[in-house]
Backbone as a chain_set.jsonl record, in Angstrom:
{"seq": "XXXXXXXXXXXXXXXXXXXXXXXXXXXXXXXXXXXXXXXXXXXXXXXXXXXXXXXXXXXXXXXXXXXXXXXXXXXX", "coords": {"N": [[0.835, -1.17, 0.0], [0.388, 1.974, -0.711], [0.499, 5.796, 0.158], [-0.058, 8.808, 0.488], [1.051, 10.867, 3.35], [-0.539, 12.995, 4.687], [-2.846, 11.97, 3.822], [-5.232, 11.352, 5.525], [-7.849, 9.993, 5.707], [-6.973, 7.206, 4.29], [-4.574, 6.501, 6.249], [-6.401, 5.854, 8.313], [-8.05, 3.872, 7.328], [-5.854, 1.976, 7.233], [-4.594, 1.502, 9.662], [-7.166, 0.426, 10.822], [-7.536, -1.963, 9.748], [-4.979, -3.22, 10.608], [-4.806, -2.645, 13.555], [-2.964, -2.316, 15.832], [0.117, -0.808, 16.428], [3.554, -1.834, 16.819], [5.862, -0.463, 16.72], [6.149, 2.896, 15.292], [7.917, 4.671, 12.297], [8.296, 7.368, 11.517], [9.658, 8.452, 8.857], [8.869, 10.761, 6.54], [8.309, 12.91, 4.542], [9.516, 15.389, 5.701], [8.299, 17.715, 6.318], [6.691, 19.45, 8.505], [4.085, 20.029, 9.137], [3.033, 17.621, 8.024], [4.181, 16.019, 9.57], [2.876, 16.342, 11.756], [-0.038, 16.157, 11.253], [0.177, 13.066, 11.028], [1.435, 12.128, 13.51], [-0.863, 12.977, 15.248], [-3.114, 11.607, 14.161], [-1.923, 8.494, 14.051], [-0.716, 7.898, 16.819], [-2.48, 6.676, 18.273], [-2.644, 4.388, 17.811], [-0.127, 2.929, 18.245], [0.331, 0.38, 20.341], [0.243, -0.447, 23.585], [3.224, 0.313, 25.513], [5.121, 0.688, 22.76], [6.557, 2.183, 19.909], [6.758, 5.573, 18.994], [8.672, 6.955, 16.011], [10.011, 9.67, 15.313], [12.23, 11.053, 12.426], [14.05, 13.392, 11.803], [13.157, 15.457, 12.593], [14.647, 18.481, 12.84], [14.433, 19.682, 10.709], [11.998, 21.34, 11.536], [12.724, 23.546, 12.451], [13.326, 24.964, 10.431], [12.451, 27.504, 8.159], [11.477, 27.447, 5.282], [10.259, 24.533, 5.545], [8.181, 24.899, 6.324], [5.104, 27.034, 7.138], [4.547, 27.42, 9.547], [3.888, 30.117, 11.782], [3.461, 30.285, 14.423], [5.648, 29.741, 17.046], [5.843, 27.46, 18.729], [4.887, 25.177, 17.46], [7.501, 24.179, 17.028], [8.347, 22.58, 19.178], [7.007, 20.56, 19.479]], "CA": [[0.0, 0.0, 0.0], [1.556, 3.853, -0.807], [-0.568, 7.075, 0.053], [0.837, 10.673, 0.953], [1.113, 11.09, 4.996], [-1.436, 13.968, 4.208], [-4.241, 11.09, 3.739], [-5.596, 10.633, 6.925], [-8.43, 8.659, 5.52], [-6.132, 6.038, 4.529], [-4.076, 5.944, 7.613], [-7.365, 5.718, 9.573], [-8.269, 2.671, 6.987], [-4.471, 1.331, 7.76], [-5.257, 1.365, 11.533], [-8.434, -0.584, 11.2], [-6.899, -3.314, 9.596], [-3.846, -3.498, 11.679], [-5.436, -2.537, 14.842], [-1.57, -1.864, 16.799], [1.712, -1.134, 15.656], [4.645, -2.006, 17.919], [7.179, 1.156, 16.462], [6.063, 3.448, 14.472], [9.015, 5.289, 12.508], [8.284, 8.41, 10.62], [10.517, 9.367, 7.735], [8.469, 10.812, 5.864], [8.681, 14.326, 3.616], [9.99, 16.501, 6.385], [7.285, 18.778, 6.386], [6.368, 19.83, 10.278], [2.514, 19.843, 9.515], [2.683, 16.581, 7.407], [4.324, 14.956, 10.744], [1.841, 16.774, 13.133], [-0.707, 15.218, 11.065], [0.584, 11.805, 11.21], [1.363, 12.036, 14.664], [-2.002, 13.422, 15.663], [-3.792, 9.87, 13.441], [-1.179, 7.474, 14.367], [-0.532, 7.693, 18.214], [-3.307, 6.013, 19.246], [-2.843, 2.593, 17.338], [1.132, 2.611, 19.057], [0.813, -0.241, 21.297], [1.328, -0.154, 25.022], [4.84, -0.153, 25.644], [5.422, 0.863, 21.785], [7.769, 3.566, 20.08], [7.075, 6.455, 17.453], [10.125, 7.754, 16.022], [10.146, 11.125, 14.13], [13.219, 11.533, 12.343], [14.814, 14.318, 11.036], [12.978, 17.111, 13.349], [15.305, 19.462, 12.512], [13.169, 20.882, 9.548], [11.303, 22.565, 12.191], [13.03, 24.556, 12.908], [13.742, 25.821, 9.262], [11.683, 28.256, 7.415], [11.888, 26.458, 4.418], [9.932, 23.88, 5.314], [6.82, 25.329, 7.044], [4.996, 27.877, 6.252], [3.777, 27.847, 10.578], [4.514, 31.405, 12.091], [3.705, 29.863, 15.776], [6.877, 28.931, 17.59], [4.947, 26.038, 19.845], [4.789, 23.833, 16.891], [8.887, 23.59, 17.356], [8.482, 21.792, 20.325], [6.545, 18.869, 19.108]], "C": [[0.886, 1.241, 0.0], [0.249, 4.693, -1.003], [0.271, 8.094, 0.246], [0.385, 10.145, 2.805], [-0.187, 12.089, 5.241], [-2.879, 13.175, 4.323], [-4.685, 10.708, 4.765], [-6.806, 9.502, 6.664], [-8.048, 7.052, 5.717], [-5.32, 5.665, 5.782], [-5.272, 5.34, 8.502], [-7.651, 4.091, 8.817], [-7.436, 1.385, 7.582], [-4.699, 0.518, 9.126], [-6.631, 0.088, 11.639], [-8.233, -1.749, 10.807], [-6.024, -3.978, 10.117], [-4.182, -3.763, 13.048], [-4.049, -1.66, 15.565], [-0.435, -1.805, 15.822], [2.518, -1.242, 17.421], [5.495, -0.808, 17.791], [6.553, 1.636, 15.101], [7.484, 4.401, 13.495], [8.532, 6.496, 11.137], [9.536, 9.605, 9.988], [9.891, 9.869, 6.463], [9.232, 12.502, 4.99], [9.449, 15.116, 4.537], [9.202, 17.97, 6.732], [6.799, 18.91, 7.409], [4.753, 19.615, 10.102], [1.852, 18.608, 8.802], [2.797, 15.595, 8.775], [3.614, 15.293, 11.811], [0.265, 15.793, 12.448], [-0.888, 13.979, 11.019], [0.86, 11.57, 13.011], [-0.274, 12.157, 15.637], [-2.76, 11.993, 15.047], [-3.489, 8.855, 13.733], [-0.915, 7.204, 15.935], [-1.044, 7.013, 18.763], [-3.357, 4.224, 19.016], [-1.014, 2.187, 17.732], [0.191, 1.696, 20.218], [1.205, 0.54, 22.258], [2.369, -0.516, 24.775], [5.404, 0.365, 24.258], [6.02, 2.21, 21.508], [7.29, 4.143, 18.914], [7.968, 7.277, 17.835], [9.834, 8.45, 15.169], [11.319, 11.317, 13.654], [13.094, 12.805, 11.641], [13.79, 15.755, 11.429], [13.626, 17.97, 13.082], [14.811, 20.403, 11.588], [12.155, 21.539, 10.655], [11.345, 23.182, 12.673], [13.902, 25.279, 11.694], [12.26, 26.37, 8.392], [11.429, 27.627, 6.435], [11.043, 24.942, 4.486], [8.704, 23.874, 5.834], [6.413, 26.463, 7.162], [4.009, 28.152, 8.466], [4.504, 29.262, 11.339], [4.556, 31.029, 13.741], [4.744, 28.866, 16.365], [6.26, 27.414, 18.486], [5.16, 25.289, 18.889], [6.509, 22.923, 16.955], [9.077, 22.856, 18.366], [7.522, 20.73, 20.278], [7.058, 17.953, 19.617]], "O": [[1.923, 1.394, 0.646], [-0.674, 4.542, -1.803], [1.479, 7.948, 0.063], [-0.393, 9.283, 3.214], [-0.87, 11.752, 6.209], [-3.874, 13.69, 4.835], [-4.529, 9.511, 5.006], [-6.814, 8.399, 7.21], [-8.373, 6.164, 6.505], [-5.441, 4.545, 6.277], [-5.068, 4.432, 9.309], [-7.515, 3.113, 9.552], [-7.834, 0.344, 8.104], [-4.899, -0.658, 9.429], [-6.814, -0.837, 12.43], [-8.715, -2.681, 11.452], [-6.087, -5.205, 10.189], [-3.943, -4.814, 13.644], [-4.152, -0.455, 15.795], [-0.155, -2.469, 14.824], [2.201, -0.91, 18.563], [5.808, -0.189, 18.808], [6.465, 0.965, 14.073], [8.207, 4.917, 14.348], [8.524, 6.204, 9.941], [10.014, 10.7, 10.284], [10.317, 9.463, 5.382], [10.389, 12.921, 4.98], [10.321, 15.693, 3.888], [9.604, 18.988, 7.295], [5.929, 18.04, 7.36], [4.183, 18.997, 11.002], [0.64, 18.393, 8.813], [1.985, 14.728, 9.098], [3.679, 14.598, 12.825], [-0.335, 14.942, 13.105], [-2.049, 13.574, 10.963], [0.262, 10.646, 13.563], [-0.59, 11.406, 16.56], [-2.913, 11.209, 15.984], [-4.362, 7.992, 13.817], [-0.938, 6.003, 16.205], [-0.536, 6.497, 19.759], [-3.822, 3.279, 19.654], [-0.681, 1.039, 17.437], [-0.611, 2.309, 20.923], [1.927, 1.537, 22.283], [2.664, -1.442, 24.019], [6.586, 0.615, 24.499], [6.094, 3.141, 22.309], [7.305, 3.504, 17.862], [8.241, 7.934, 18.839], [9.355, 7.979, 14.138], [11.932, 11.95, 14.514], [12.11, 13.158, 10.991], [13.701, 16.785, 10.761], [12.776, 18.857, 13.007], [14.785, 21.63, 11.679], [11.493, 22.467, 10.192], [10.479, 23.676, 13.395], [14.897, 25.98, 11.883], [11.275, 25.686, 8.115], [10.784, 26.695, 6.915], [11.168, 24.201, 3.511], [8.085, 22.81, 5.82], [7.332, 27.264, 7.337], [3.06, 28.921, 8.611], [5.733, 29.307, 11.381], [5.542, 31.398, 14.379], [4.763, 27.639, 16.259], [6.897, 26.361, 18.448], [5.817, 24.334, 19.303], [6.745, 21.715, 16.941], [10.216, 22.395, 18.451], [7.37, 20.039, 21.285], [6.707, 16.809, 19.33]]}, "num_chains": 1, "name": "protein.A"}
């Protein structure tokens, strides 16, 4: 299966078929409100005890890759 991170539909479909993940690991585009949206859809089907990993945070704290003017979202 391949969608955009953007599709929450599909993730929500994802989820219902899966039910749990054990580690989630998000490498996706780098885009701060693509991984707030994925984070915000995905958290809840992490397993107790389970791990989401965000890499490459660092884009949010570049202009360049988010178009959010509120500093709070840097601390995700």
């Amino acid at each position: 299966m391949t969608s955009s991170q953007e599709d929450v539909n599909f993730i929500k479909c994802v989820i219902e078929i899966v039910k749990y993940f054990d580690i989630i690991v998000d490498d996706s585009s780098h885009m701060m409100e693509q991984q707030i949206t994925s984070i915000k859809t995905l958290i809840r089907a992490v397993r107790s005890g389970g791990l989401y990993i965000i890499e490459d945070l660092l884009t949010s704290y570049m202009p360049n890759y988010h178009d959010l003017t509120d500093e709070t979202w840097s601390r995700l």
